[in-house]
N, C-alpha and C positions, 0 to 999 in steps of 0.2 A: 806641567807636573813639577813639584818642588820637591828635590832628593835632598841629605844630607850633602852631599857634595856642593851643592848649589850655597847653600846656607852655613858650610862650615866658617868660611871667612867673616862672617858677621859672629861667630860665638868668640871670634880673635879681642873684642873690647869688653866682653864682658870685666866687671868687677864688683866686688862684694866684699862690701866694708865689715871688720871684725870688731866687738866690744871688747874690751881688755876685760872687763868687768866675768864674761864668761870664763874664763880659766881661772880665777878664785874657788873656794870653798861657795857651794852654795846649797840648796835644801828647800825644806817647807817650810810654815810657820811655826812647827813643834819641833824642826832640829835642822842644825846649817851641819851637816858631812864633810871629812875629813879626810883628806886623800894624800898618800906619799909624794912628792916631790911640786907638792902645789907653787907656785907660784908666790915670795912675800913682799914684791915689789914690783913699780910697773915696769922697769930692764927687764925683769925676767918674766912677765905677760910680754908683754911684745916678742922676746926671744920665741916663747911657745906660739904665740898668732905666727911668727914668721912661717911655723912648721909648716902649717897650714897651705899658707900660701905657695913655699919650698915645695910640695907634692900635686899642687891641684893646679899652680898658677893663678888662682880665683881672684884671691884676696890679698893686694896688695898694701892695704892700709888699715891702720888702726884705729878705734876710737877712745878716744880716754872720757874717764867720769871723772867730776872735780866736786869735791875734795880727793874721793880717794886714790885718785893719781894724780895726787901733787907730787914734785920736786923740786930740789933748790935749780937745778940745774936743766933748762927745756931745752939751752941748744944740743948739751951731754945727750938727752933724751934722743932728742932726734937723731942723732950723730949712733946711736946706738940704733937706733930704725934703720937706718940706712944701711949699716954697717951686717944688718939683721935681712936686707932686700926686700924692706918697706919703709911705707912712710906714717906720718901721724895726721890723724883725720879730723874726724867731728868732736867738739869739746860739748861733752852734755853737762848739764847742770843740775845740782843735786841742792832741792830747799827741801826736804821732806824728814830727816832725820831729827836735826837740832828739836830741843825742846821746845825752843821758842818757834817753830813751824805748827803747833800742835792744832793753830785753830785756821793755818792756811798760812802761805806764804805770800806771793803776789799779788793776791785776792784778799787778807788779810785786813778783819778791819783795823786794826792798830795800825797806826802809821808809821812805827818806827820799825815794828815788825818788817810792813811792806818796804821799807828802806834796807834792812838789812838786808833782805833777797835781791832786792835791785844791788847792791852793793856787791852780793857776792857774784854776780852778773857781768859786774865790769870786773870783777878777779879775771872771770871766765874767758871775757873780748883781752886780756890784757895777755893770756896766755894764747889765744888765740893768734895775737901779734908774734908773740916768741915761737910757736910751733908753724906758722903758715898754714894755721885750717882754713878753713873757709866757711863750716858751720857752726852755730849756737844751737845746738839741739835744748827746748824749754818741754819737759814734762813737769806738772804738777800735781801734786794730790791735796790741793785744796777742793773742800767742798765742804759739808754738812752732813750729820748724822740722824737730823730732827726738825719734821716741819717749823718753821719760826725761828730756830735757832738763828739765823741770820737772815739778812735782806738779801738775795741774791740779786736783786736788779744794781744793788748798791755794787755789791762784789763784782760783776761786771765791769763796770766804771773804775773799780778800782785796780783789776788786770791791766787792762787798758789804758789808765796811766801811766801802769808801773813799767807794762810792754813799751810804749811807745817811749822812754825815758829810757831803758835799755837799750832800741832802735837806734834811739840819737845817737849813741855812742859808738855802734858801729863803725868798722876800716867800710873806705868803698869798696873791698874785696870781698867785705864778708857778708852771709846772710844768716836771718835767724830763723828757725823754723821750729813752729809748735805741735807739739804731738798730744793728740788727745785720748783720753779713756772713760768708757760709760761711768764704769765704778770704781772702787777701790781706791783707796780704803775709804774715801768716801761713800756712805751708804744710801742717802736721802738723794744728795743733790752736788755732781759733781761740777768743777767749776767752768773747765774744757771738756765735756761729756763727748761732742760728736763732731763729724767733721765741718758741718755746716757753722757751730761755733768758734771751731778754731779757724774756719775761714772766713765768718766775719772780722774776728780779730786782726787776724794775718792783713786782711785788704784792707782796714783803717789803717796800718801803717806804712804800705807801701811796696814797691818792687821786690823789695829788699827781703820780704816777710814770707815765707811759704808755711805750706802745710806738710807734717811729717804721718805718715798712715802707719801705725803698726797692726799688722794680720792677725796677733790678738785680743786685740781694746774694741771687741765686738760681739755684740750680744748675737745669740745663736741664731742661727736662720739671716744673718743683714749679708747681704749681697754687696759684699765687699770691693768684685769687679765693679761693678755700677759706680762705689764711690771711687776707685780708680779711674775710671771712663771721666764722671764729671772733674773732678780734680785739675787732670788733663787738660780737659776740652778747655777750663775756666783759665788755666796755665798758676795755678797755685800748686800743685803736686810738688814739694821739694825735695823728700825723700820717704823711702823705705824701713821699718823695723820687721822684718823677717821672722817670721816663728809659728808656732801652732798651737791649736788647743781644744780640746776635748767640752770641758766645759765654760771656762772664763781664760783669765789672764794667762794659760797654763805655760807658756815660756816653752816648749817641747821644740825640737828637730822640725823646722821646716819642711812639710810635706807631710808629716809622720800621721797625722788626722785624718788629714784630705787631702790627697796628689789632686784630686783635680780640681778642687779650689786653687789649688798652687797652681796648677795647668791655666785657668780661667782668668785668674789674674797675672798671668804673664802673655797671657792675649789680648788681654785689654789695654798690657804696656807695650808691645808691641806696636800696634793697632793704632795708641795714642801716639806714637813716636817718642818713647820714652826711655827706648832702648838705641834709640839711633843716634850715630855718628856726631859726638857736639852737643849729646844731650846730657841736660846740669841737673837730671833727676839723680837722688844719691841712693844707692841698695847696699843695705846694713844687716846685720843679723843682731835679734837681741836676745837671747835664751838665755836660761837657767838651768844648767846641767846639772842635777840633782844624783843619779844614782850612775848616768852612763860616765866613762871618761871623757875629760872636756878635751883636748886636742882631736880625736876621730870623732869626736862630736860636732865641735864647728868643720871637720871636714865633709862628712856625710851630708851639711845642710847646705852648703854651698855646693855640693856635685849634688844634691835634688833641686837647687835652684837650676843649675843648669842645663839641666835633663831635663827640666818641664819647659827652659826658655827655647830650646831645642825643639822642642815638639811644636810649641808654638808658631816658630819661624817656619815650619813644614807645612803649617795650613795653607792651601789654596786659595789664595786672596780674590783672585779675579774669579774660580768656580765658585769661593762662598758667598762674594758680591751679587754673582747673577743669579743664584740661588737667592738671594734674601730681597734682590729687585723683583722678584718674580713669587716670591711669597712662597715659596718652595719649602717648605716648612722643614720635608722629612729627608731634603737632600741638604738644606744646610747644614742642619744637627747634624748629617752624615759625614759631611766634609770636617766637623769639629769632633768628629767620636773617631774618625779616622787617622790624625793627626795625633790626639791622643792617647791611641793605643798602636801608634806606632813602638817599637821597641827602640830607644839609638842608644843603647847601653855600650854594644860593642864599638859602634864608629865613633863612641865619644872616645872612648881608650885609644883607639887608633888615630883620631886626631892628637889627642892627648902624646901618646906615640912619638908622633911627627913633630911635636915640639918642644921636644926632650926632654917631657913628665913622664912619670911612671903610670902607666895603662892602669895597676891599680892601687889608687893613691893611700888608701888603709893598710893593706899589704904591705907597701913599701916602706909605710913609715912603724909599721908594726914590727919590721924586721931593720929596721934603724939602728937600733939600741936606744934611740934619743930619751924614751923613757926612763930607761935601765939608768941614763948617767945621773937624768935631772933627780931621779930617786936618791941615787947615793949621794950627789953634792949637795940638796939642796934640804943639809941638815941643820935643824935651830934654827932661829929667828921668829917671827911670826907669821902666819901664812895668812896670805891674800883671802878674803873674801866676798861675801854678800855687807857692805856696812864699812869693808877695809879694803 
């Protein structure tokens, strides 16, 4: 029988990488929102991610997007992470903006187009050197709007260049890991659509090369666990983008759709060993806080990550083995409907408790003041957002 108690020292490593990107101004495609004491620079997104981390213990590291968390200054940066009781993470990379991205970046048939994305690429590894990450996170929104419009067997070939020509540049510390999406804003023909694309690409170039899954870059009904499970099993799983959605991309609170998709796929990371002691899978949250407030918003999504990781780790491994050798159909599902309607809301607070977090970490940062001050100091300037 597996209790919390049994399982509490295994929730001791959890972590759950934050996007700076999230505590900006963000919205929908008809309006980016505007909120008091937002953030206009990435010192002070990391000071707010620390919040986070300061109440829940979750989230000890940050991720920066480049451009919009340039600075002259990355050891200051870090030095202010630290200084903040985190560290700086994953550098993702941002070709989708510029004008000159309009008809695709690395997939691009212009070749000087594809040059400058490679270029801003080694920007990317070179800050990587200066912060000590260890990933390239590569999303793209190359693809197509219109049968014909391009050759897509060509565009392939020409990712694939431009990847493996980024590859080389890699520290031997670092990896690069590509994330893919059905659609958007590509509407025909995206150019990393699914995971079995972006793991062909990933294994042409090598160790070094993973696959990044985000929870919403999936069309409705795909059994998400399954590509979790193979990912795994194939040992290309490099990381996590965290989040939910209703209908498409929708960027929402992890969990907030479907706890027990959230449940499912932390069974399968489980299961795959991807939560175990030494493993270099990375778990990220990537959202868009539109109308809730962004600091109890990345808090709320990392205590649902781990309250379903928690339920997880309480399944009965050896009853649901002999249950599933045995073709037991309606006692396995039992053993997994049981684990997940276990309640461990209160033994989480109580662990939590025991290591000197606050039992409830919205509470306590809601009676903070931390709000109240960033409101009143964080007058003028420009404020952070979706594009800044």
């Amino acid at each position: 029988m597996t209790t919390f108690d049994t399982i509490a020292p295994n929730l001791d490593r959890q972590s759950i990488e934050l996007p700076s990107w999230a505590f900006g101004n963000s919205g929908t495609r008809f309006r980016v929102f505007t909120t008091p004491g937002t953030p206009r620079d990435p010192f002070e997104k990391i000071a707010d991610a620390a919040q986070v981390h300061r109440h829940t213990g979750l989230a000890p590291s940050v991720a920066l997007h480049i451009p919009w968390d340039k600075v002259d200054d990355y050891a200051a940066l870090c030095a202010h992470a630290e200084d903040h009781g985190v560290t700086l993470g994953t550098i993702n990379s941002n070709t989708f903006q510029d004008e000159e991205y309009k008809f695709g970046s690395l997939a691009a048939t212009d070749a000087k187009v594809r040059q400058r994305a490679i270029d801003h690429h080694f920007d990317c590894i070179d800050i990587m050197h200066a912060t000590g990450s260890r990933d390239l996170k590569i999303w793209l929104a190359d693809g197509t709007n219109y049968p014909g419009q391009d050759d897509m067997r060509r565009r392939q070939d020409h990712l694939a260049e431009s990847l493996a020509t980024i590859y080389a540049r890699l520290g031997d510390e670092h990896r690069l890991v590509l994330e893919y999406k059905f659609f958007e804003p590509a509407f025909y023909h995206t150019d990393v659509p699914d995971w079995g694309t972006a793991y062909a690409q990933v294994t042409a170039l090598g160790d070094k090369a993973m696959v990044c899954l985000d929870t919403g870059h999936h069309a409705p009904g795909t059994n998400i666990e399954f590509i979790v499970m193979q990912l795994l099993r194939l040992g290309k799983l490099g990381s996590f983008d965290f989040n939910s959605r209703f209908y498409a991309d929708d960027d929402l609170i992890v969990g907030a759709a479907d706890p027990f998709q959230l449940f499912r796929i932390m069974v399968e990371v489980v299961r795959g060993g991807a939560y175990d002691e030494g493993s270099e899978v990375a778990f990220m949250l990537d959202q868009c806080h539109n109308i809730e407030e962004k600091i109890p918003g990345q808090m709320r999504s990392v205590l649902n990550v781990q309250e379903m990781t928690a339920r997880a780790l309480l399944i009965d491994r050896e009853a649901l083995d002999a249950a599933q050798r045995e073709n037991d159909v309606l006692a396995a599902n039992a053993i997994m409907m049981d684990a997940f309607y276990t309640d461990v809301r209160t033994p989480l607070a109580e662990w939590r408790e025991s290591r000197g977090l606050p039992a409830d970490p919205l509470a306590t940062y809601a009676a903070s003041g931390y709000r109240e001050r960033i409101v009143a100091e964080r007058v003028g300037g420009q404020q952070a957002g979706w594009n800044a």
